[in-house]
C-alpha positions in Angstrom: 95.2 192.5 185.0 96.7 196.0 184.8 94.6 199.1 184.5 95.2 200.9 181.1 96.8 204.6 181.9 95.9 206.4 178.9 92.1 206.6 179.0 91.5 207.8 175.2 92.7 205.2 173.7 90.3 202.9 172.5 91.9 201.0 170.5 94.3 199.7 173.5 90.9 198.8 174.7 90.1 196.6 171.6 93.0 195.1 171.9 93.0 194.2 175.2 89.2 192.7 174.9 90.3 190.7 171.8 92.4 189.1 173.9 89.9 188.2 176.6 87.7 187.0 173.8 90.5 184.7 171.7 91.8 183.4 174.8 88.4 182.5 176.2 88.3 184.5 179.1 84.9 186.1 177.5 82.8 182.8 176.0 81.2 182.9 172.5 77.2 184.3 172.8 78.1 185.5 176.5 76.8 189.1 177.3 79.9 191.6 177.2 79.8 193.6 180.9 80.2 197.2 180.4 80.7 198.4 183.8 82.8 194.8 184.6 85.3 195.8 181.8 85.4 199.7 182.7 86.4 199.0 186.3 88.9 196.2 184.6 90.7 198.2 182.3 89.9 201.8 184.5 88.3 203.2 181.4 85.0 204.9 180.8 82.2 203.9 178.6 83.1 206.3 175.9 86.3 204.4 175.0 84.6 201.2 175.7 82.0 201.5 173.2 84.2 203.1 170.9 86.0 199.8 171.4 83.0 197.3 170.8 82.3 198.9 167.1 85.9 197.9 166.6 85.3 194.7 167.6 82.0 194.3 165.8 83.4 195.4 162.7 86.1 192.2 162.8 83.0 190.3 163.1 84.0 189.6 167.3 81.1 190.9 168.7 77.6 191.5 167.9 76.0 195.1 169.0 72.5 194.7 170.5 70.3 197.5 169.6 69.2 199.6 173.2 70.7 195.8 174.6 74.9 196.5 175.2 76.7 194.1 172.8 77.7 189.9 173.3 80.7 187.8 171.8 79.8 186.6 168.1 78.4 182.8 168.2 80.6 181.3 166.0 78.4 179.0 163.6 80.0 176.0 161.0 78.7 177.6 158.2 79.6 181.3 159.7 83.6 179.7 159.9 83.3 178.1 156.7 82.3 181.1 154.6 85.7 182.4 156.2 87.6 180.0 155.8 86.7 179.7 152.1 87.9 183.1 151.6 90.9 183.1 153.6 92.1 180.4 151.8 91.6 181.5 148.7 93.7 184.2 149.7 96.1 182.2 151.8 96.6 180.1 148.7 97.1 183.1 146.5 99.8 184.3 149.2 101.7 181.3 148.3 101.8 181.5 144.8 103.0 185.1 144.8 105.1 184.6 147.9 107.1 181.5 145.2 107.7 184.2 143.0 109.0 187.3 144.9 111.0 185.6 148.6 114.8 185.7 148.5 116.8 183.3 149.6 116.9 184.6 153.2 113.7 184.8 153.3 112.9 181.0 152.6 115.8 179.9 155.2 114.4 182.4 158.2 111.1 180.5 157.6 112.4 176.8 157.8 114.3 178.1 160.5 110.5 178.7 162.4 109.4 175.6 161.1 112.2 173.7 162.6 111.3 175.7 165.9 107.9 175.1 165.1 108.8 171.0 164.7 110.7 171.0 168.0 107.8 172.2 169.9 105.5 169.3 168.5 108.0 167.0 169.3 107.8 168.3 173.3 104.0 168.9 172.7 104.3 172.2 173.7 100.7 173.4 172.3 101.3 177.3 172.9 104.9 177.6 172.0 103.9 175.5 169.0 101.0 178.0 167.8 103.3 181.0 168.1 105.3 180.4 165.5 102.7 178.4 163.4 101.5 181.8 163.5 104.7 183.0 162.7 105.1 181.0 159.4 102.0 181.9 157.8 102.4 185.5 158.3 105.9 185.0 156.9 104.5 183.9 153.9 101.7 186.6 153.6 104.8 188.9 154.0 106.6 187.4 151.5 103.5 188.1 149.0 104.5 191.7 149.3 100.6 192.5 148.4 99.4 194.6 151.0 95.7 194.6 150.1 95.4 190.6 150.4 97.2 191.2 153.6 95.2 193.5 155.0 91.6 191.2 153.8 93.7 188.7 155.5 93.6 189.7 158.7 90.9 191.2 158.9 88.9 188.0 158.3 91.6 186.0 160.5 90.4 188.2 163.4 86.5 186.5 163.2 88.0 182.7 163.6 91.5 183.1 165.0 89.9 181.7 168.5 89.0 178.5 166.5 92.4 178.2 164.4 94.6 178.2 167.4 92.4 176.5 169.1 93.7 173.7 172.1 91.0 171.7 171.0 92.4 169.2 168.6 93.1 165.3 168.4 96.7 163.9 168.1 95.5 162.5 164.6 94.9 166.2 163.1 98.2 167.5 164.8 100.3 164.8 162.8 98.4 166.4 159.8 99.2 169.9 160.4 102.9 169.1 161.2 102.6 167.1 157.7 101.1 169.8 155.9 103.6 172.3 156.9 106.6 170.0 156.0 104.9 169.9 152.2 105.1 173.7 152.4 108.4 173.8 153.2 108.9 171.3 150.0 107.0 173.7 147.8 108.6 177.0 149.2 112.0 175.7 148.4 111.1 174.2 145.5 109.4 177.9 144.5 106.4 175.8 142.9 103.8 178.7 144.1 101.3 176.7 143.1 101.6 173.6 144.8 101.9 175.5 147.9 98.9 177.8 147.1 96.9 174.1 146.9 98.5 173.1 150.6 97.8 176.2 151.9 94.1 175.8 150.3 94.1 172.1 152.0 95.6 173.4 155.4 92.4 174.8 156.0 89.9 172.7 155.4 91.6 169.9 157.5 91.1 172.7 160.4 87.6 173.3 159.8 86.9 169.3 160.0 88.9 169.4 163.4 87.0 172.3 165.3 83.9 171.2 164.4 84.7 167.7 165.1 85.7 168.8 168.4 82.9 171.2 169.5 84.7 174.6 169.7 82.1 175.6 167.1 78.4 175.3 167.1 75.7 173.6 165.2 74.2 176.0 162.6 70.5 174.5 163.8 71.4 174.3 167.7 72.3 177.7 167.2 68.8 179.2 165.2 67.0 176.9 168.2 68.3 178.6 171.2 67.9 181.9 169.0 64.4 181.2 168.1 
């Protein structure tokens, strides 16, 4: 990994840790290295720490009072509050995103989901999550409401390790391909809110995945190895 140049700016530092965190590279509950990371990005402690509250304050890491700071322990019941409230607002997205998209804008996003469909095909995981990614924030865009994107985003930041996670069976893929082809339905169909109600579902079948497939804890395992 590169050394970052400009050494006041912190937020490249977040950044650049977010990433080590959401692509695993720094493990849920693991102790966060302040000296390894300083000599990694060439940075100093000052814009390190600066960096960390960032991170704390998206609910990635957890500050440890005279202790440095660790990666949040994800928790069910810690994603499900989340994901509760993100799709309440992901569903609200939808409804208002029926009501204000133009034309184009409905045809650039089946144009990603047929991209999107192509990679599932191939079973090309990564490629596939891009633009995944890609259509959801399309439709958050399309809400033109840039307070419920902005709660958005900030929550999507505390589980976005678990929603694109490569943990998941063939069984729940089929469903997420089969949920987005109902959005598409809606989108075109402008019903905001049947797609707010997908949007709603979309979720949920996520949360039964990762938890089904261990990329989050056990509220009690976790309170045991706390206690």
């Amino acid at each position: 990994m590169s050394k970052i140049q400009h050494r006041n700016l912190y937020r490249e530092v977040a950044d650049r840790t977010r990433e080590l965190i959401e692509h695993g590279e720094l493990t849920p509950g693991e102790r966060i290295s302040e000296k390894q990371l300083c000599e990694t990005f060439g940075v100093s402690r000052t814009p390190l720490r600066e960096a960390l509250k960032v991170l704390a304050s998206e609910g990635l890491v957890e500050l440890l009072p005279n202790r440095g700071a660790r990666v949040m322990q994800l928790t069910v019941k810690m994603v499900k509050d989340t994901y509760d409230l993100m799709g309440a607002l992901e569903g609200l997205s939808g409804e208002l995103a029926c009501q204000q998209i133009s034309d184009e804008g409905i045809i650039a996003i089946c144009q990603l989901h047929e991209q999107m469909l192509e990679h599932y095909r191939k079973r090309e995981m990564q490629p596939y999550f891009e633009v995944n990614r890609q259509i959801h924030e399309s439709i958050l865009a399309a809400a033109n409401n840039e307070v419920l994107e902005e709660m958005y985003n900030n929550l999507s930041y505390r589980v976005k390790r678990v929603r694109y996670s490569k943990k998941m069976t063939e069984a729940f893929w089929r469903q997420a391909v089969n949920d987005h082809e109902m959005m598409i339905v809606a989108l075109k169909a402008r019903d905001g809110k049947r797609l707010g109600q997908i949007l709603r579902d979309h979720l949920c079948h996520k949360l039964e995945v990762v938890t089904l497939a261990g990329v989050i804890e056990d509220d009690e395992l976790i309170n045991a190895a706390n206690g």
